[in-house]
Biopython code that builds the backbone (N, CA, C, O; Angstrom):
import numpy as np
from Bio.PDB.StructureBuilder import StructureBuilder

atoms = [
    (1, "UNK", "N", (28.423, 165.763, 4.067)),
    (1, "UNK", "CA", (29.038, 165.037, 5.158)),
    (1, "UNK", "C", (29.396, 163.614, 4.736)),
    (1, "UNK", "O", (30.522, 163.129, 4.849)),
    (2, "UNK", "N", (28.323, 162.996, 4.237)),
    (2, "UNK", "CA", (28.820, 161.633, 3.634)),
    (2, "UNK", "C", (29.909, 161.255, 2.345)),
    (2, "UNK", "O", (30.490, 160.184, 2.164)),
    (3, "UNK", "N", (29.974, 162.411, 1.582)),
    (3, "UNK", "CA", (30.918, 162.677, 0.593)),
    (3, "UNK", "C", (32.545, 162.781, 1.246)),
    (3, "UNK", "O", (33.584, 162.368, 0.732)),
    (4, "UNK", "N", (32.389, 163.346, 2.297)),
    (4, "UNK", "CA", (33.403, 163.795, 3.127)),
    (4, "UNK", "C", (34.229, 162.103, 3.759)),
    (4, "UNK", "O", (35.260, 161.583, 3.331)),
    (5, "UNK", "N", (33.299, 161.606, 4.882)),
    (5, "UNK", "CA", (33.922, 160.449, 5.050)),
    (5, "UNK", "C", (33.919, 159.100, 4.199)),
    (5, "UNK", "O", (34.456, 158.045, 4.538)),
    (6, "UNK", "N", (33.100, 159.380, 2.850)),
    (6, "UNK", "CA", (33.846, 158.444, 2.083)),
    (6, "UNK", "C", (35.170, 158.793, 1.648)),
    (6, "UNK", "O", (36.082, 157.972, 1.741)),
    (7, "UNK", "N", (35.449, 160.581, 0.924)),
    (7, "UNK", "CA", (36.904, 160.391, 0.911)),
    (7, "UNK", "C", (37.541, 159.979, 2.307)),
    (7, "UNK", "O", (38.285, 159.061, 1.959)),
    (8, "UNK", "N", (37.644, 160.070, 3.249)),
    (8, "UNK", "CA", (38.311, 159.620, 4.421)),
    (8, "UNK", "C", (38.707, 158.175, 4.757)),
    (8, "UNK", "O", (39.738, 157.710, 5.245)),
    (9, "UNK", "N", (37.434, 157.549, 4.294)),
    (9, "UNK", "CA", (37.872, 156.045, 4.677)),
    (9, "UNK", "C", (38.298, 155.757, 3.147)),
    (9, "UNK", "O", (38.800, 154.633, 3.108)),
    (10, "UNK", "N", (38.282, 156.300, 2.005)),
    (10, "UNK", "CA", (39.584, 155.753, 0.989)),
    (10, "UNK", "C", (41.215, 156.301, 0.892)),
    (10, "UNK", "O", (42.189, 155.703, 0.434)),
    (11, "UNK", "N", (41.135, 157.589, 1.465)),
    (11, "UNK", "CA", (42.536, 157.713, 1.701)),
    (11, "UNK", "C", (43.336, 156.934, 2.829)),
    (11, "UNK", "O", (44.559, 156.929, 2.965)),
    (12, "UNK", "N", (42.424, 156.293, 3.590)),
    (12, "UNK", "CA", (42.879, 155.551, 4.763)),
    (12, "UNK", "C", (42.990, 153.898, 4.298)),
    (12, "UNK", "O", (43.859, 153.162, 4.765)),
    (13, "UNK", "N", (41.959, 153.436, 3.297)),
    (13, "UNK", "CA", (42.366, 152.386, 2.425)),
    (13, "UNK", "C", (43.644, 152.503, 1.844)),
    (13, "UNK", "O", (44.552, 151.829, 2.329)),
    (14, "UNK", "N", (43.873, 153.264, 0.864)),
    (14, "UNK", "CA", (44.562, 153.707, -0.124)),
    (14, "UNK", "C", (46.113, 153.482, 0.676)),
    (14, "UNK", "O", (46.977, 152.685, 0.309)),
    (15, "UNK", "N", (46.204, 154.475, 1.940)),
    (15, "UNK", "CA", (47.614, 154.545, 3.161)),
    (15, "UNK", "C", (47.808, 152.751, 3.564)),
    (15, "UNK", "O", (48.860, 152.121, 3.664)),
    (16, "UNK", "N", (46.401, 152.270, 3.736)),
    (16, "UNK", "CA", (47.209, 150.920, 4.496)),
    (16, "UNK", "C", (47.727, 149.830, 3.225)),
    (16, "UNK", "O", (48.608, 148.974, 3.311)),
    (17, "UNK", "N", (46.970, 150.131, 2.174)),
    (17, "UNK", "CA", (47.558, 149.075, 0.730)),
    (17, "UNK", "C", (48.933, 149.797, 0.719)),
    (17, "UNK", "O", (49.936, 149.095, 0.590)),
    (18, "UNK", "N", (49.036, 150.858, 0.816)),
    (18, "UNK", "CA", (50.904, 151.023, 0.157)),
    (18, "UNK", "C", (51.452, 151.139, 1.707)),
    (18, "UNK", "O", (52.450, 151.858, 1.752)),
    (19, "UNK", "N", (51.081, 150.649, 2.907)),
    (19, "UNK", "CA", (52.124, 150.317, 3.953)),
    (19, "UNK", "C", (51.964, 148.304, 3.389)),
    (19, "UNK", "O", (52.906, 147.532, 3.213)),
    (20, "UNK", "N", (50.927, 148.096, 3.288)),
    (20, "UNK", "CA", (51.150, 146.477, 2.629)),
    (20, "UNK", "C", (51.997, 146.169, 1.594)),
    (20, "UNK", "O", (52.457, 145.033, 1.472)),
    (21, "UNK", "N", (52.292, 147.207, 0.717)),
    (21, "UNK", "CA", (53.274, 147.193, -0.440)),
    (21, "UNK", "C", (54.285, 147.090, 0.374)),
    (21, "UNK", "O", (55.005, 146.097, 0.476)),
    (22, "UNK", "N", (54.388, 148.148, 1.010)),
    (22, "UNK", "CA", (55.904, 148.196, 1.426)),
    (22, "UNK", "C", (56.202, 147.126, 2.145)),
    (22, "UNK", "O", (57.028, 146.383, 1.615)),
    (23, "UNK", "N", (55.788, 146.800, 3.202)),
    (23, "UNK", "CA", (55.916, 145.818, 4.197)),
    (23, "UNK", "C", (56.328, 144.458, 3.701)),
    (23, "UNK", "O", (57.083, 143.713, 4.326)),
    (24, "UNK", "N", (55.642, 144.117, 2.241)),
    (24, "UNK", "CA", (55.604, 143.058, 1.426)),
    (24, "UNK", "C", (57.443, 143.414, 0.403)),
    (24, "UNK", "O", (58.069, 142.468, -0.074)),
    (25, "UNK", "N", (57.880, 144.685, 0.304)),
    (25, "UNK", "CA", (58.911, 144.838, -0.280)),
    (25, "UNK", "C", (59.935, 144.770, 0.323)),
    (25, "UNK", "O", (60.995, 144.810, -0.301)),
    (26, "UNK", "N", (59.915, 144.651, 1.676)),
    (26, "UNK", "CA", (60.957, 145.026, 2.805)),
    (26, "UNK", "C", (61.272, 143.487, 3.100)),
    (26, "UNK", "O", (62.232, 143.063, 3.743)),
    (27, "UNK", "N", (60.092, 142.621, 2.395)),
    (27, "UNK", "CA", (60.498, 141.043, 2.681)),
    (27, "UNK", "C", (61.289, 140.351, 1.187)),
    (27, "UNK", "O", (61.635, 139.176, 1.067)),
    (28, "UNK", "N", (61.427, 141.326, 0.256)),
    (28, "UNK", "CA", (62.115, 141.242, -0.961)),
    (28, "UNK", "C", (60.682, 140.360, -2.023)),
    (28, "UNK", "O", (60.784, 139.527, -2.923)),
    (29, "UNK", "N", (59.313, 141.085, -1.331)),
    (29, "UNK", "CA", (58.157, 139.742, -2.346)),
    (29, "UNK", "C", (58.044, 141.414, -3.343)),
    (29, "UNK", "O", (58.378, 142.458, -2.784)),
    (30, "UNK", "N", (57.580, 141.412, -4.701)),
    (30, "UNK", "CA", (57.076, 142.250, -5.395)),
    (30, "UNK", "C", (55.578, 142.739, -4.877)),
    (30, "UNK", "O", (54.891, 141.965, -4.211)),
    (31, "UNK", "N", (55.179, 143.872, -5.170)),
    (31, "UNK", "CA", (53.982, 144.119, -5.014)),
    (31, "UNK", "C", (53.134, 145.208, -5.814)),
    (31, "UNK", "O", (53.535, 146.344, -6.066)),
    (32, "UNK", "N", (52.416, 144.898, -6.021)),
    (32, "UNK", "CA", (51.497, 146.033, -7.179)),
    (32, "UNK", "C", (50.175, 146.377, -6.470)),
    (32, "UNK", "O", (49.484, 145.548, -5.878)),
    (33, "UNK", "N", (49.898, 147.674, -6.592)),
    (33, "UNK", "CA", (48.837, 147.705, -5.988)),
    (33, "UNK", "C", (47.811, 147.854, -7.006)),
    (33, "UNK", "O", (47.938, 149.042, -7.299)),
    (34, "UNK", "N", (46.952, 147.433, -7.668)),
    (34, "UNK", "CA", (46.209, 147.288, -8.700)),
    (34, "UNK", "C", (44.166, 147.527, -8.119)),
    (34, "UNK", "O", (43.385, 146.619, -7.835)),
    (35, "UNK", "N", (43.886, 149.056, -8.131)),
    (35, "UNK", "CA", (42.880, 149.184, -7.609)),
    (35, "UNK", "C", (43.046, 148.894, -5.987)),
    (35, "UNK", "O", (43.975, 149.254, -5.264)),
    (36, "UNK", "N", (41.643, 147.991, -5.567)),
    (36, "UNK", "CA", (41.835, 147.394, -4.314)),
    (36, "UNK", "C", (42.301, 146.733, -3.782)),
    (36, "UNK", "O", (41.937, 146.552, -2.620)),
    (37, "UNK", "N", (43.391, 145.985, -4.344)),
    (37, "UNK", "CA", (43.923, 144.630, -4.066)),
    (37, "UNK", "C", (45.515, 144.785, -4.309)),
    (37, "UNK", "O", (46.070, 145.144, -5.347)),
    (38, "UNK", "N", (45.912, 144.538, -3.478)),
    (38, "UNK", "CA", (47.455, 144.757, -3.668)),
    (38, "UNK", "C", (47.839, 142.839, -4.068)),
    (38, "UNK", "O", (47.336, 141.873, -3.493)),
    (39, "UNK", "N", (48.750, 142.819, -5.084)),
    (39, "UNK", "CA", (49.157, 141.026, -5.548)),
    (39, "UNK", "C", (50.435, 141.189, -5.807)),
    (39, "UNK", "O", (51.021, 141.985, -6.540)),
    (40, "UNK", "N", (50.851, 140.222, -5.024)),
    (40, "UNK", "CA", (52.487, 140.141, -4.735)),
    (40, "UNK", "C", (52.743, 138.691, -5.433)),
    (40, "UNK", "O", (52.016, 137.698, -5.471)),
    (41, "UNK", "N", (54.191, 138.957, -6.037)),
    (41, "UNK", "CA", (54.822, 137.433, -6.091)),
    (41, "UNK", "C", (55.734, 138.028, -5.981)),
    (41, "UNK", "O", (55.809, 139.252, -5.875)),
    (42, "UNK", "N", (57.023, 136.852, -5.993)),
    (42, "UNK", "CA", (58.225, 136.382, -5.676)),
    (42, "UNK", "C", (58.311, 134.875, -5.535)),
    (42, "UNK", "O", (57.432, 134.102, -5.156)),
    (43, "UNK", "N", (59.752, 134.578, -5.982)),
    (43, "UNK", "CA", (59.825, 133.044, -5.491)),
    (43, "UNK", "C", (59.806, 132.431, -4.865)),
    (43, "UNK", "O", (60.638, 132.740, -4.012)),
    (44, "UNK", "N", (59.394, 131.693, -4.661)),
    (44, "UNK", "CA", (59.096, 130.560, -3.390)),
    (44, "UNK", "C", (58.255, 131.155, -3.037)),
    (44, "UNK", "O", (58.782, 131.379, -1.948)),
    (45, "UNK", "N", (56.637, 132.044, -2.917)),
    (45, "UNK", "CA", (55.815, 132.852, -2.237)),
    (45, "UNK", "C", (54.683, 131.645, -2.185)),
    (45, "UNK", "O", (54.173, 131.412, -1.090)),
    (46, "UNK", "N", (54.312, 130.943, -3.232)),
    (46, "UNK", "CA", (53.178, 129.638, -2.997)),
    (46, "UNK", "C", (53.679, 128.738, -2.038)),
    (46, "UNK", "O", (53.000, 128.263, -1.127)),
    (47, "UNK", "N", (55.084, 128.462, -2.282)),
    (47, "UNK", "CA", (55.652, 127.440, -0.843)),
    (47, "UNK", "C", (55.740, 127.589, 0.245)),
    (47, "UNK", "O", (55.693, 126.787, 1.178)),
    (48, "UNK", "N", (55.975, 129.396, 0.178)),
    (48, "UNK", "CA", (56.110, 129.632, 1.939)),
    (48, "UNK", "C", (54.665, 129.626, 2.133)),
    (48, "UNK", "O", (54.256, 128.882, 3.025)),
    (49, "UNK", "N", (53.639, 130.441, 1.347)),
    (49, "UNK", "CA", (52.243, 130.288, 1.842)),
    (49, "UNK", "C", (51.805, 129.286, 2.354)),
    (49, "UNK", "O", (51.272, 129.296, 3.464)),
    (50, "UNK", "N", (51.980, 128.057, 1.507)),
    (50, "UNK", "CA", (51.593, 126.745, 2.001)),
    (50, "UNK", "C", (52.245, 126.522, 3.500)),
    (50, "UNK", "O", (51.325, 126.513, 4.318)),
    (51, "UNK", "N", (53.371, 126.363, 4.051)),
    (51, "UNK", "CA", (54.287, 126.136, 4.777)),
    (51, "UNK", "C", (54.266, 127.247, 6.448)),
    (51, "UNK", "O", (54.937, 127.174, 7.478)),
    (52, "UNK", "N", (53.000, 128.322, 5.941)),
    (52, "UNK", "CA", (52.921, 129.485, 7.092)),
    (52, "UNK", "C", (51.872, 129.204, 7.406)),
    (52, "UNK", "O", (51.037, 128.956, 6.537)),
    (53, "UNK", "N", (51.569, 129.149, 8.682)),
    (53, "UNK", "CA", (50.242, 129.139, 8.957)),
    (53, "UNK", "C", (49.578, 130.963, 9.241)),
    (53, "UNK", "O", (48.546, 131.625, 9.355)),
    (54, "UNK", "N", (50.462, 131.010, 9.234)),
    (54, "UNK", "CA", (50.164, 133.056, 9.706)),
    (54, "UNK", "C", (49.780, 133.637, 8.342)),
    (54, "UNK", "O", (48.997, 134.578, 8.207)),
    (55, "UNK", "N", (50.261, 133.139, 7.564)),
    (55, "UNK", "CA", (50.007, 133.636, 5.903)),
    (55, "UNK", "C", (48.747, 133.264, 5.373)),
    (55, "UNK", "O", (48.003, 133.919, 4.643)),
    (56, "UNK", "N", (48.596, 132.034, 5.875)),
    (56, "UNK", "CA", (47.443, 131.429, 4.781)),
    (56, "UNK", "C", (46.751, 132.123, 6.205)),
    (56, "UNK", "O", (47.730, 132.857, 6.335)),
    (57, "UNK", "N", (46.029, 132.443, 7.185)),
    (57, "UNK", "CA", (44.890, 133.026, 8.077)),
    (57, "UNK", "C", (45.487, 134.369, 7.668)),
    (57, "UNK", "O", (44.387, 134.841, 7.956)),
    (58, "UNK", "N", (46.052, 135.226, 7.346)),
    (58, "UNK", "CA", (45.946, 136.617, 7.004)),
    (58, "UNK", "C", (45.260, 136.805, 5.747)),
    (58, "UNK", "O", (44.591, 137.826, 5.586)),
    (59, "UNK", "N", (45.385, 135.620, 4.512)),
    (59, "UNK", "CA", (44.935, 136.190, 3.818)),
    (59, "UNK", "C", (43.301, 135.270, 3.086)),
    (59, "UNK", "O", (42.898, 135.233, 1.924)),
    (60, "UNK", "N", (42.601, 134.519, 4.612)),
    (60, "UNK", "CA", (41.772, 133.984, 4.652)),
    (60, "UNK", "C", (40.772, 134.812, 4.339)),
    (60, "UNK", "O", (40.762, 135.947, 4.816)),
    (61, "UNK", "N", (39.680, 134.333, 3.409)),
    (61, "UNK", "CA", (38.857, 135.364, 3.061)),
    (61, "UNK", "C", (39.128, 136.285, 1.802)),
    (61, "UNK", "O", (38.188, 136.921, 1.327)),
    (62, "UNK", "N", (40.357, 136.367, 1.267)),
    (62, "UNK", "CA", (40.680, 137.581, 0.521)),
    (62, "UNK", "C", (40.843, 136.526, -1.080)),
    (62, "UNK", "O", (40.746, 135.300, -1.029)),
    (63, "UNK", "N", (41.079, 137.237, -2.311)),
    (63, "UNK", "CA", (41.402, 136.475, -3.752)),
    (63, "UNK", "C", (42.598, 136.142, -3.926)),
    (63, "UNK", "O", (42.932, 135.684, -5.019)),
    (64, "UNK", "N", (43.685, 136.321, -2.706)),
    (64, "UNK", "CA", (45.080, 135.467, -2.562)),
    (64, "UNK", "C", (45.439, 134.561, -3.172)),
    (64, "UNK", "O", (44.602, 133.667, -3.045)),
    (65, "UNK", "N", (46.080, 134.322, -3.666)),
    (65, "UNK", "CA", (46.403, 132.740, -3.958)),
    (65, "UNK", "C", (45.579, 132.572, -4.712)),
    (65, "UNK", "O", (44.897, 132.569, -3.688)),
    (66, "UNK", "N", (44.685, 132.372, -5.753)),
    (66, "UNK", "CA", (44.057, 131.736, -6.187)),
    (66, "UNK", "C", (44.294, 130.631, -7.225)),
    (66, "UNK", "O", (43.351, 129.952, -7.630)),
]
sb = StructureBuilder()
sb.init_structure("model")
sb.init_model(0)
sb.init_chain("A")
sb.init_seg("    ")
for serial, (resi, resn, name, xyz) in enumerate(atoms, 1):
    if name == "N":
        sb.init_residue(resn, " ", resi, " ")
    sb.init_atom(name, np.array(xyz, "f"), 0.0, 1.0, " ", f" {name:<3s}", serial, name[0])
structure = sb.get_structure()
C-alpha cells in the first residue's frame, strides 16, 4: 500500500513540474526539468524577478535564483 502511494504522489510531482515547464515555455523562459527542480532562464528573467513581486513570493523558499 505504501509502495503504491508513493508511486502516486511522484507521478503527480512529476505531471505538475512538466505543466511548470510548459507554463514557463508558453512565456518564451527555457526550462529543464532536471530531477526535482525544474530551472529556467531566459533574458531579462533576473530583472523581471527582481521587478515582480508575484515571482520572487512564488519562488520563496525554493533554490531559485540563487
Amino acid at each position: 500500500m505504501r509502495a503504491a502511494l508513493e508511486r502516486l504522489a511522484e507521478a503527480r510531482a512529476a505531471r505538475r513540474r512538466a505543466r511548470i515547464a510548459a507554463s514557463l515555455a508558453d512565456e518564451d523562459v527555457a526550462a529543464v526539468i532536471e530531477g526535482e527542480d525544474v530551472r529556467a532562464s531566459a533574458r531579462g528573467l533576473a530583472g523581471r524577478w527582481s521587478r515582480e513581486l508575484a515571482l520572487r513570493e512564488a519562488g520563496r523558499g525554493t533554490e531559485i535564483m540563487r
